[in-house]
N, C-alpha and C positions, 0 to 999 in steps of 0.2 A: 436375467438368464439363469437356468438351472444351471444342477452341475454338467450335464453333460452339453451344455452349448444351449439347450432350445430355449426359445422364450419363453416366459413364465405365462402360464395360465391364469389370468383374474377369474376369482370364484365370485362367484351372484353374488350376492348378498343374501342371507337367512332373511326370511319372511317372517312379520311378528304372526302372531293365529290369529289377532285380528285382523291381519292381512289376508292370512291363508281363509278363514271363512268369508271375508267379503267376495274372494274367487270366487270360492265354491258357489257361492250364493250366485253371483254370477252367472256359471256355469248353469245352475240348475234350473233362472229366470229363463236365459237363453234354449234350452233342453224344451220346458215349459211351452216358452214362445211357439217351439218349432211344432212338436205334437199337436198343439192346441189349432193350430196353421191347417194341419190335414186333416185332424181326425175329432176336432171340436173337444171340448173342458168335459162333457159328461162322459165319455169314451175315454178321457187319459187317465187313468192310476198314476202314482204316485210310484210304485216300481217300474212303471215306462219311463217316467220322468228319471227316476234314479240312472237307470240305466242308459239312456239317450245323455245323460252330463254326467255318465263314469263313475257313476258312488252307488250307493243303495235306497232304496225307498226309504229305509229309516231315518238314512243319515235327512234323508227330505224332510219326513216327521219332525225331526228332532229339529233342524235348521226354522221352519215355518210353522210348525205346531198341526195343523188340519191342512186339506186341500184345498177348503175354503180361505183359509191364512197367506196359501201359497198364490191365491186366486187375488188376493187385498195387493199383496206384494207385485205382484204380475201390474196390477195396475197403478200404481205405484210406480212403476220402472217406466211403463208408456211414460204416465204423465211428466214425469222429472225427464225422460230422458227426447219427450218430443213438446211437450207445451215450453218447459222449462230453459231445455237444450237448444232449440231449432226454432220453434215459434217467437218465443219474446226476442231472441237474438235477431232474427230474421229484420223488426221493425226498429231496429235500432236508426236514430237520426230521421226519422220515416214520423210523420204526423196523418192525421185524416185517412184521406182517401187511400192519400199510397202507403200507408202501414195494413190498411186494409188489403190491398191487392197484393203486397208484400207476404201478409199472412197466407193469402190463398196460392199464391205461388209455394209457396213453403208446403202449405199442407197437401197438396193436391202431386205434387211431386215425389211424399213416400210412397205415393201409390206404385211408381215406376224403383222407387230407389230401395226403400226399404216393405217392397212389399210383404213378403212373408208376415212382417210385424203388426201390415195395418191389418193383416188376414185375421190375426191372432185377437187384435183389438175389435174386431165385427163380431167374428164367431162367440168372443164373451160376452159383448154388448146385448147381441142376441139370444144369446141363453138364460143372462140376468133378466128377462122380459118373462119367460117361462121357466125352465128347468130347473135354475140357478138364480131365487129371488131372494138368496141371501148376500148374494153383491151389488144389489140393485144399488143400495144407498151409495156405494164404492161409486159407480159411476155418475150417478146421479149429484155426487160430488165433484167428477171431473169436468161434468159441462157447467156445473154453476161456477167453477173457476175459470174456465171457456169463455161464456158469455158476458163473464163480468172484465176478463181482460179485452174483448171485443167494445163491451160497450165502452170501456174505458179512450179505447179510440178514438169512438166516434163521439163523446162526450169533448174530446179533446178540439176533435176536429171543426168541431160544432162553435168552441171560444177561440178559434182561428179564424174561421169564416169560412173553413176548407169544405165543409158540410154543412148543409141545409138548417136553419135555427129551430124548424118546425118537427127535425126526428127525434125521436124516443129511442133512445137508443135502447134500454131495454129489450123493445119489439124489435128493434133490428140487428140487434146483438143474437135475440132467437133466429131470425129471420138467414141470416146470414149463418152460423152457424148449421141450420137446416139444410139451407145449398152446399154445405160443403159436406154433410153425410152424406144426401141424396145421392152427390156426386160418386163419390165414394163407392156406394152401397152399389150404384148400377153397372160403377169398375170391377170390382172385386166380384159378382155376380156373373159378368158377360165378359171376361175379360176381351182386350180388345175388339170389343163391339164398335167402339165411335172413336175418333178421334178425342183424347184426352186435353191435347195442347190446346187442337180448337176451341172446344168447350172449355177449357180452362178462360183465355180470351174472352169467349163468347157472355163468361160470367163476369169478368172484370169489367167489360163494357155495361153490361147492364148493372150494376154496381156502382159506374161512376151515375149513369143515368137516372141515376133512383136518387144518390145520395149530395150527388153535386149543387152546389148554391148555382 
């Protein structure tokens, strides 16, 4: 109690700076995320960015180094925070088939959950094909980490018995992976055009069909 009766206020705690930059950093991926969402990576500056997460373009310079820095980082934060976070978690205890259909549940639901972010992950993928082919290798990195934890799978599932002894998982680590941009690309494009759940189903089934012993 004070002195005059009230109860004592707890102060936070002080934040070290490498706390308080990992915020900001933070802050500024999210800022990033959001812009990049409506108005695509060749159209945002770096003082949009600043401004949209409350600091300065500098302070963005100085944190990330170029926009193409902040662009590595951006992807970077997908990957750790949806391959890493969400995807490998998702097939926990899961073998075969249903780590596969586990994964595409997962993925196929940020479309609804956290779409803003998968907007963000299109509009760069697609820029790094043109505009932006100095992040190509960036992504070109994230799906061979994609399709090696897919194949890994079905490689799995394969010394189970849970999948067919004759696939390559390779090919169908592509394969598979493809269905699930496609998917993606035609949501994010038309948004509620089709039923997403359906076709969600509609790919698991054909999924088990293809890959089931």
């Amino acid at each position: 109690m004070s002195a005059r009766g009230a109860p004592a206020v707890a102060l936070a705690p002080r934040l070290s700076q490498a706390e308080r930059s990992a915020r900001s950093d933070r802050r500024i991926v999210r800022a990033a995320i959001r812009l990049i969402a409506r108005q695509g990576y060749s159209k945002t500056t770096l003082a949009q960015i600043g401004r949209e997460a409350g600091c300065s373009g500098g302070l963005v310079s100085h944190r990330f180094g170029s926009k193409e820095g902040l662009l590595r980082a951006l992807v970077d934060h997908i990957r750790i925070r949806f391959l890493e976070d969400q995807l490998e978690p998702s097939m926990a205890g899961r073998s075969g088939l249903d780590a596969l259909c586990a994964m595409l549940d997962t993925y196929l639901a940020e479309l609804t959950r956290r779409e803003e972010r998968m907007r963000a992950l299109y509009v760069l993928m697609g820029e790094s094909w043109g505009p932006v082919p100095a992040v190509r290798a960036a992504f070109a990195q994230l799906d061979e980490k994609f399709r090696a934890s897919v194949a890994e799978r079905i490689e799995e599932g394969r010394r189970l018995g849970e999948i067919r002894r004759d696939v390559k998982p390779p090919v169908e680590a592509a394969a598979f992976v493809a269905m699930l941009r496609g998917t993606a690309m035609q949501w994010l494009t038309a948004h509620g055009s089709f039923d997403l759940d359906g076709a969600r189903e509609s790919l698991k089934a054909a999924l088990r069909g293809r890959l089931a012993p």
